[in-house]
ZAKOL-265395 format. One line per 10 residues: for each residue x, y, z of C-alpha. Coordinates in nm, 3 decimals. Layout:
N
X:Y:Z; ...
***
This chain:
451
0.000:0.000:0.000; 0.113:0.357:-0.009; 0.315:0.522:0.250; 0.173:0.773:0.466; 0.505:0.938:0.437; 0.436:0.954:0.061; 0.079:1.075:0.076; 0.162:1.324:0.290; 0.462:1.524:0.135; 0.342:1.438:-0.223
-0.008:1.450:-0.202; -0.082:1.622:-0.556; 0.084:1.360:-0.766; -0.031:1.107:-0.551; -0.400:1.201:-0.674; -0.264:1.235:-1.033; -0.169:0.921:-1.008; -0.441:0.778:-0.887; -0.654:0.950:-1.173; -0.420:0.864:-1.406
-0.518:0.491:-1.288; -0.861:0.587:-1.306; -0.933:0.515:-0.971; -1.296:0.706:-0.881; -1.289:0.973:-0.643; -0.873:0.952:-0.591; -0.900:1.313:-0.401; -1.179:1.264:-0.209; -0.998:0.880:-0.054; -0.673:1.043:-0.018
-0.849:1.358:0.185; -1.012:1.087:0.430; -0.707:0.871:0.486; -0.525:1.243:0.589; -0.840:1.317:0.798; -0.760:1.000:1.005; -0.414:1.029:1.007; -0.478:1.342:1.202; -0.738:1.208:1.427; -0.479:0.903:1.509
-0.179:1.156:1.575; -0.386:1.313:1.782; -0.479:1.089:1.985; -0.106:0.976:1.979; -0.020:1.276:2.144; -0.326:1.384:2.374; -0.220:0.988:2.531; 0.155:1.051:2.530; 0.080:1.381:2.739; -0.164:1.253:2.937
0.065:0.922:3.013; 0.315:1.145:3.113; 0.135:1.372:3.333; 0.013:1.101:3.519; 0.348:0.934:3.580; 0.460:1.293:3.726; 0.176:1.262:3.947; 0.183:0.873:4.055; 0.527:1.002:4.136; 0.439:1.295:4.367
0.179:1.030:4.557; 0.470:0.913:4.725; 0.591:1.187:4.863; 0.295:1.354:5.025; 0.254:0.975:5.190; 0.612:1.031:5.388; 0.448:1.420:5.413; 0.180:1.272:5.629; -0.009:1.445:5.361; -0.288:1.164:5.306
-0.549:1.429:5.156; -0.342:1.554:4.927; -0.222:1.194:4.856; -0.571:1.056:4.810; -0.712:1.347:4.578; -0.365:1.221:4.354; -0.483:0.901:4.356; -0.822:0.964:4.235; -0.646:1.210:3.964; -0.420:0.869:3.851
-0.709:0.658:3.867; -0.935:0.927:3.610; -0.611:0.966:3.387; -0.591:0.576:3.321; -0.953:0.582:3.253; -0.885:0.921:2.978; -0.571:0.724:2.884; -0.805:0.401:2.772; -1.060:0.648:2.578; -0.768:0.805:2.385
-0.596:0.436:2.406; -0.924:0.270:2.231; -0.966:0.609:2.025; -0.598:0.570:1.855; -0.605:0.210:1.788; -0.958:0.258:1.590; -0.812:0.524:1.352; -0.551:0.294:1.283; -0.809:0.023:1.202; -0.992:0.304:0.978
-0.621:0.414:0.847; -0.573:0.041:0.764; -0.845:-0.016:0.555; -0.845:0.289:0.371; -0.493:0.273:0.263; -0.590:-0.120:0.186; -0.862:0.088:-0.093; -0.617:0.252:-0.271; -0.429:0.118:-0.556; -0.075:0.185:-0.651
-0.023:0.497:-0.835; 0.177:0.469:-1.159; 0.533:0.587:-1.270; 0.555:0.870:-1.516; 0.642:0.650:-1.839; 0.310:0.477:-1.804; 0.097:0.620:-2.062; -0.269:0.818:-2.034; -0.544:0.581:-2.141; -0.849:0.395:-1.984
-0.830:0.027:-2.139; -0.622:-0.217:-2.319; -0.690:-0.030:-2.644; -0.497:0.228:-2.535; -0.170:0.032:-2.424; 0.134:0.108:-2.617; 0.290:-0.131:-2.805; 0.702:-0.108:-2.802; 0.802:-0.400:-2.979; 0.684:-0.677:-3.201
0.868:-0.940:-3.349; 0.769:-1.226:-3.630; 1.033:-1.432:-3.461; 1.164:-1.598:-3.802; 1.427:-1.869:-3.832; 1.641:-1.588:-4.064; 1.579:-1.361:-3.733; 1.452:-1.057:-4.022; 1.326:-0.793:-3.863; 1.001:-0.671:-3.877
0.781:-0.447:-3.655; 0.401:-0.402:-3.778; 0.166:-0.308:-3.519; -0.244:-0.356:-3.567; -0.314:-0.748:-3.617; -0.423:-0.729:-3.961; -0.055:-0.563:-4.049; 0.126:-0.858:-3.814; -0.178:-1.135:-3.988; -0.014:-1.034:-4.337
0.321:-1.011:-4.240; 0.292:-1.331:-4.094; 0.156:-1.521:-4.421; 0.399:-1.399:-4.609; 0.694:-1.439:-4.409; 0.592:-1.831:-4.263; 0.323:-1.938:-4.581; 0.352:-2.266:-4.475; 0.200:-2.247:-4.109; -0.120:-1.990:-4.301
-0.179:-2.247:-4.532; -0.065:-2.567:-4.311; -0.460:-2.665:-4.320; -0.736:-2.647:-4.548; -0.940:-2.339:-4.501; -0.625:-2.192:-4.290; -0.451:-2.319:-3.956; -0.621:-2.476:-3.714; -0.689:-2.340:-3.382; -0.533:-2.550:-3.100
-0.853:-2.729:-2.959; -0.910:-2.888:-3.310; -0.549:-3.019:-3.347; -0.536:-3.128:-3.002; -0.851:-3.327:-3.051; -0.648:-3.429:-3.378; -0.363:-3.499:-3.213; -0.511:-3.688:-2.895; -0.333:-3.422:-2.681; -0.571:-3.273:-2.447
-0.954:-3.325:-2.349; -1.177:-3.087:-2.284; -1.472:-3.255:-2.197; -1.271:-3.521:-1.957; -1.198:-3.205:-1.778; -1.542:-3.137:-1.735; -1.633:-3.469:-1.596; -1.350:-3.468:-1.343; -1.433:-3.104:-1.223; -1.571:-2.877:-1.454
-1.503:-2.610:-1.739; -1.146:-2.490:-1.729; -0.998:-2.768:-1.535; -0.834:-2.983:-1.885; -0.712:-3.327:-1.862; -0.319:-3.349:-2.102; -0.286:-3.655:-2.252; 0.036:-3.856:-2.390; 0.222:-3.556:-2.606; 0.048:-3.306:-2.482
0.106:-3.390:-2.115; 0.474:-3.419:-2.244; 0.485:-3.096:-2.403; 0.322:-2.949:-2.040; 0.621:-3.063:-1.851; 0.890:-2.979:-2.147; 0.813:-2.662:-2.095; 0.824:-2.645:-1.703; 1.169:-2.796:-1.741; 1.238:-2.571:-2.019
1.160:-2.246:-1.838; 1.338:-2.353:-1.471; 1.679:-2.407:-1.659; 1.663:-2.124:-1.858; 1.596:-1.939:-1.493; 1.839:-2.139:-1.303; 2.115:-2.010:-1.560; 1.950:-1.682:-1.541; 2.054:-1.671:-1.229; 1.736:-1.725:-1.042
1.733:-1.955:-0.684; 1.475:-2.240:-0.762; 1.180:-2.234:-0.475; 0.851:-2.493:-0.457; 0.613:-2.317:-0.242; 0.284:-2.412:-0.112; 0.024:-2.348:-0.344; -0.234:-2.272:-0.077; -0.219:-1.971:0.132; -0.336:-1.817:0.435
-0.451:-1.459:0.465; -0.165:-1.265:0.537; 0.029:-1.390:0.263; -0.281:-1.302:-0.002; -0.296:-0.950:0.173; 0.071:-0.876:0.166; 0.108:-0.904:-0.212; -0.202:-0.718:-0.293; -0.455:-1.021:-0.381; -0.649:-0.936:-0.082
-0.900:-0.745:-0.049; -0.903:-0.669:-0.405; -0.937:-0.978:-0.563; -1.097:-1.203:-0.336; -1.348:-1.315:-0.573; -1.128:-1.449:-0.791; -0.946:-1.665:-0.537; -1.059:-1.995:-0.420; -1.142:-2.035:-0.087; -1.102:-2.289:0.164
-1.323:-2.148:0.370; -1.310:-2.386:0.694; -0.905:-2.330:0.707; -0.916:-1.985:0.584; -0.693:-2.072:0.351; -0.679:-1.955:-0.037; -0.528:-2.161:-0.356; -0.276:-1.936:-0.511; -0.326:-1.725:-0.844; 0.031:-1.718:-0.901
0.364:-1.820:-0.739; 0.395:-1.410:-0.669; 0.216:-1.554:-0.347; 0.405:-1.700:-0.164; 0.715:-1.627:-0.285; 0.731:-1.305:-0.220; 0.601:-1.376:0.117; 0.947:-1.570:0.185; 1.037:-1.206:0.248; 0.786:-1.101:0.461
0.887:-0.916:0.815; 1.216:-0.922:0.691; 1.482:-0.697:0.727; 1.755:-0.728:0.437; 2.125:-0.629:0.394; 2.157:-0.464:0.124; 2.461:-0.677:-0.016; 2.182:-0.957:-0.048; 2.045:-0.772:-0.287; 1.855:-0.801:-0.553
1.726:-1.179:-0.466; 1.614:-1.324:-0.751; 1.375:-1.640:-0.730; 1.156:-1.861:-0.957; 0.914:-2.125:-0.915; 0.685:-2.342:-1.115; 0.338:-2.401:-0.943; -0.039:-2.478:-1.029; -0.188:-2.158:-1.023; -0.620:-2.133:-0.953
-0.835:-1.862:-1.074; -1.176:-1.848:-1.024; -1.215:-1.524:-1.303; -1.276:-1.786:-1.597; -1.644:-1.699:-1.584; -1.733:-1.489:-1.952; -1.815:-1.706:-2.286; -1.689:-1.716:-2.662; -1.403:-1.727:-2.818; -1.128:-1.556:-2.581
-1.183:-1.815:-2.313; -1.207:-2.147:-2.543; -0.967:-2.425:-2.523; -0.672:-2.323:-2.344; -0.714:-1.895:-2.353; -0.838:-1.887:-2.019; -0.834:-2.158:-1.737; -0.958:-2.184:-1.357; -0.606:-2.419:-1.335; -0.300:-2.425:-1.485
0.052:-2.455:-1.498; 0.327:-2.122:-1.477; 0.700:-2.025:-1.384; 0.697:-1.741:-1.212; 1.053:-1.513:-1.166; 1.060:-1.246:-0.837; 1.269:-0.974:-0.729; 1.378:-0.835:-0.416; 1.569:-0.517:-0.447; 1.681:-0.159:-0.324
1.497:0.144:-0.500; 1.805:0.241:-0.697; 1.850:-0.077:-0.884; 1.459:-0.185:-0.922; 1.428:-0.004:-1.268; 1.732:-0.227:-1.405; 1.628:-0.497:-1.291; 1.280:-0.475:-1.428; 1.439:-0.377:-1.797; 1.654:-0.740:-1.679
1.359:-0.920:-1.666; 1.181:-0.811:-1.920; 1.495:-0.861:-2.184; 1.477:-1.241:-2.021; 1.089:-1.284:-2.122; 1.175:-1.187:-2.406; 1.465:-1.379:-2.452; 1.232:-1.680:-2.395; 1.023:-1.639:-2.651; 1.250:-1.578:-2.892
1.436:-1.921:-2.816; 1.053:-2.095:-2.863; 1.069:-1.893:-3.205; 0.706:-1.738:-3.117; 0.578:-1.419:-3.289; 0.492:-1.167:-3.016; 0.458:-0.822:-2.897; 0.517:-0.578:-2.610; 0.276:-0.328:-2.470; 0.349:-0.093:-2.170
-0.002:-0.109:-2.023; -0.184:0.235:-1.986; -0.308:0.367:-1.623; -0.627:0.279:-1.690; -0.497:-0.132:-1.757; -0.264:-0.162:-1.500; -0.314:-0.392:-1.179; -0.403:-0.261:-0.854; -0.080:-0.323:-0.685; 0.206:-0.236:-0.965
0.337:0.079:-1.061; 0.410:0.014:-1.398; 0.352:-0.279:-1.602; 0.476:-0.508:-1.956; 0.242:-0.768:-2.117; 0.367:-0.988:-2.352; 0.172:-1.179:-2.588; 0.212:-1.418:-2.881; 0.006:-1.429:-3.194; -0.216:-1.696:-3.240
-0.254:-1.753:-3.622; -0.571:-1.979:-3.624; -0.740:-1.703:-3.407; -0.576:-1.390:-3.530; -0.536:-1.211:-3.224; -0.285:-1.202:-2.955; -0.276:-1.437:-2.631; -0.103:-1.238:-2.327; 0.148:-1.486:-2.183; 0.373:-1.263:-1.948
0.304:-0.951:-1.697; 0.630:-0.846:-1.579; 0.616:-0.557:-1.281; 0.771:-0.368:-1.094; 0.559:-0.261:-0.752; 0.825:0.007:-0.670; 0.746:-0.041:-0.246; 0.346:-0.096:-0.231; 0.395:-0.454:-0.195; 0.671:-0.406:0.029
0.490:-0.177:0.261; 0.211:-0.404:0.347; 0.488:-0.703:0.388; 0.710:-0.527:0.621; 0.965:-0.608:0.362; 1.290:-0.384:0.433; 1.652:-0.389:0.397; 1.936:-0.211:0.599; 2.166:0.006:0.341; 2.544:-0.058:0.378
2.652:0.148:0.676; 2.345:0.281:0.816; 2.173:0.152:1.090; 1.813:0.275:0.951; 1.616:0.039:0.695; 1.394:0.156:0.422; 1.150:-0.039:0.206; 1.265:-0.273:-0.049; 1.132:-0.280:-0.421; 0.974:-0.593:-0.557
0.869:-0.704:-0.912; 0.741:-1.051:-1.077; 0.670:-1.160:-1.364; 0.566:-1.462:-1.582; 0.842:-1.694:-1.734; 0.601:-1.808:-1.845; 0.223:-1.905:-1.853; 0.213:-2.242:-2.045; -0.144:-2.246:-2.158; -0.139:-1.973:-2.437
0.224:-2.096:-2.527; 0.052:-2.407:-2.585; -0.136:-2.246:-2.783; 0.086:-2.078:-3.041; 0.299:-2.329:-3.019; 0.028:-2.551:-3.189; -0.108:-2.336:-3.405; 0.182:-2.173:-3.540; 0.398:-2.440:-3.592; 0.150:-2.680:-3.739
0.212:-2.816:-4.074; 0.100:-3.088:-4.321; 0.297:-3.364:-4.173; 0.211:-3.254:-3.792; 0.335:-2.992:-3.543; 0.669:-2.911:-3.543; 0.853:-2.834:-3.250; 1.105:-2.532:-3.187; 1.496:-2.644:-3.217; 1.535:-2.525:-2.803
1.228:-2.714:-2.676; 1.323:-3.043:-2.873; 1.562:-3.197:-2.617; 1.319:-3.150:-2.380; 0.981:-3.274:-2.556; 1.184:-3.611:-2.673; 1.033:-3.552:-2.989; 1.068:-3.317:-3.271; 0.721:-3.355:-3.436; 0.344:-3.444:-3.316
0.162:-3.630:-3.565
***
C-alpha cells in the first residue's frame, strides 16, 4: 500500500496518479485517509501527554505519603485513577483510527510511474516492440493485427496455409492430435480444469523444465512453495481485499489456492529486514496456479485462452529502490529472450493507467500471436511494484553502513504461462505432416514432431 510518508509530502501527484489509474474519487480517498491520520496523531499525542502527566503525578503520591499528607495523597490518587480511565478512551480512540487508516490505505491502488501512458483500457496500451520471430531472425515491426496477420503469411506461408481453409486453432489439433480433453476435464471437475494426454502432457512438462533451466542459468534460486495460502500472505502481495473473488477459498481453514507463485514467494520475504549486499534476490518457481475469473463465454476463453487451473514459472525480485528499474528492464529482456528461443511471434505493450493492476506501478504484457485465431494471447506480466507490496509485507533492507532500513522494491513476472504458449505453439507451428517443435524445446519434448 502507499506510505503515509508519501501521501503526505506528495499528495498532488499522488492524486494524479491515482486519476491517471482511473481510480474514482482519488482526491476525495486520499483527503479521508489524511483526515484519520490526524485524528490518530492526535490521539497519539493527547495519550503521550496525558501518560506522562500522570506518571509525574503517581510520582508525587509518594511523597505527600512520607508528608503525612494523606489528603493531598488521596485526591492524587483519584487524579491517577481518572487519567488511566482518559488514557483508555484516547488508548481505544488511537487504535480505531488505525483500524480506519488500515483499511483505507488497503482501498487505494498503486499509483503509476511517469512512463506509463494516459489511457483507460487495453486499447490504449502502447505497443514497443513486435517481433515475427523468423528462423532468418529478419526484422520486422508491424503493429495492428491485420498488419502482423499479413506479415505473418507472407513471411511463414507454410504455417497460413498448413490446413485447409487456414490453420487450425489448437482445440481442433489437439482433438487431432489426442493431446488434451476438454470434456474429460469437465467430468472430473468442470469447465477450465483440462485433462493433457500422452504428447500433450509431455509438451506441459517440457516446458516447465524448459523455463526452470533457462531461470536457473538466469541466475534465479529455484523455490517450490505451497500453493495454498493463508490470509496474510494473499494481503501482503495485494490479492487481498481486491481480488478475493477471484481466489478460491477454503473457507473452513481460511486458507486460499494461489493465483500465481507471486504468493508465496514473495512472502518468503515477509517481516524481513535485508542487507543490502543480499540484494537483488532473484527467485523462480513453477506451481499450479487457480483462478476463479474464468467466468465470460466465446471465443477468448475457449480451449486453453483462459483456465480456472493451470501450470506457470513465475521469476521475483527483491531489491533496493536504486536498482529496481534495471532490474525490471533485466527481466523483461529475459521474457523476451524466452520467446525468442521458442521462435514465437509476439509483442510488447506498456499497459496504460487505466490497464494496469491494482498493486504495480508500472507494467509489460507480452503476448504471442495466435494464427488460427488472429489475435494475440497475453502470456507474461512483468512488474515492478516500486514499495506498495513491500509496505504491506514489512519487507525492508538495511543500506550498507546505516543503521536505519527503508522499504525494499519488488517485481514478478511470468516466465512463463504455459497455456497460451501451448497455444501458439500448436497453431503456429502446425504443418502438413504434424506440429513441429522449436529447435530449443526439442531436447526437452523427446520428440521433434506431433503427428
Amino acid at each position: 500500500m502507499l506510505t503515509l510518508k508519501l501521501i503526505n509530502e506528495e499528495t498532488e501527484r499522488v492524486v494524479r496518479g491515482l486519476e491517471k489509474k482511473h481510480f474514482a474519487g482519488a482526491a476525495a480517498a486520499i483527503e479521508a485517509v489524511q483526515a484519520t491520520d490526524r485524528r490518530r496523531r492526535e490521539a497519539q499525542q493527547q495519550l503521550d501527554q496525558l501518560l506522562a502527566e500522570s506518571k509525574r503525578k503517581a510520582a508525587e503520591i509518594g511523597a505527600l505519603m512520607k508528608k503525612g499528607q494523606r489528603a493531598e495523597a488521596d485526591a492524587a490518587k483519584a487524579d491517577v485513577a481518572a487519567m488511566k480511565e482518559r488514557a483508555k478512551a484516547l488508548d481505544m480512540a488511537m487504535n480505531e483510527a488505525q483500524h480506519q487508516l488500515d483499511e483505507q490505505l488497503c482501498q487505494i491502488p498503486n499509483i503509476p510511474y511517469d512512463e506509463v501512458p494516459e489511457g483507460a483500457a487495453a486499447a490504449d496500451n502502447l505497443v514497443v516492440a513486435t517481433s515475427l520471430c523468423q528462423p532468418d531472425g529478419a526484422p520486422q515491426l508491424p503493429v495492428t493485427v491485420a498488419q502482423f496477420a499479413t506479415a505473418y503469411a507472407t513471411a511463414l506461408p507454410a504455417v497460413a496455409g498448413s490446413a485447409e481453409g487456414g490453420a487450425l486453432p489448437h482445440w481442433e489439433l489437439a482433438r487431432k492430435y489426442n493431446l488434451i480433453d476438454f470434456d474429460l476435464g469437465v467430468k472430473i471437475t468442470g469447465a477450465g480444469f483440462p485433462v493433457y494426454i500422452g504428447k500433450g502432457a509431455r509438451l506441459q512438462r517440457a516446458l516447465i523444465n524448459f523455463f526452470l533451466d533457462e531461470a536457473r542459468r538466469a541466475g534465479y534460486t529455484e523455490i517450490m512453495p505451497p500453493t495454498v495460502v493463508n490470509a496474510d500472505s494473499g494481503y501482503g502481495t495485494g490479492q487481498l481485499p481486491d481480488k478475493e473473488g477471484q481466489m478460491y477459498h477454503a473457507e473452513v481453514d481460511d486458507f486460499y489456492l494461489i493465483p500465481t507463485a507471486e504468493v508465496p514467494v514473495t512472502n518468503i520475504y515477509r517481516d524481513v529486514i535485508l542487507n543490502e549486499h543480499d540484494l537483488p534476490i532473484k527467485n523462480c518457481a513453477y506451481t499450479q496456479c487457480f483462478r476463479r475469473e474464468a467466468g465470460s463465454y466465446g471465443k477468448d476463453v475457449r480451449g486453453l485462452n483462459r483456465l480456472h487451473e493451470f501450470s506457470k514459472v513465475e521469476i521475483v525480485r527483491i531489491d533496493t529502490p536504486e536498482h529496481s528499474r534495471e532490474s525490471h528492464k533485466e527481466m523483461l529482456a529475459y521474457v523476451e529472450s524466452l520467446l525468442q528461443k521458442l521462435e514465437l511471434p509476439y509483442r510488447i505493450l506498456r499497459l496504460c493507467g487505466g490497464d494496469q493492476s491494482f498493486t504495480s506501478a508500472i507494467c509489460y504484457d507480452f503476448e504471442v500471436y495466435s494464427e488460427a485465431q488472429q489475435r494475440w494471447l497475453e502470456v507474461s506480466s512483468v512488474s515492478n511494484f516500486d514499495t506498495y507490496q513491500a509496505n504491506r509485507l514489512k519487507c525492508r533492507y538495511r543500506p550498507e553502513g546505516s543503521k536505519k532500513t527503508e522499504l525494499c522494491h519488488t517485481l514478478n513476472g511470468s516466465a512463463l504461462a504455459l497455456p497460451r504458449i501451448v497455444a501458439a505453439l500448436l497453431e503456429n507451428n502446425q504443418r502438413p505432416d504434424g506440429i513441429h517443435m522449436p529447435a530449443a524445446l526439442q531436447p526437452y519434448t523427446g520428440y521433434e514432431v506431433i503427428d
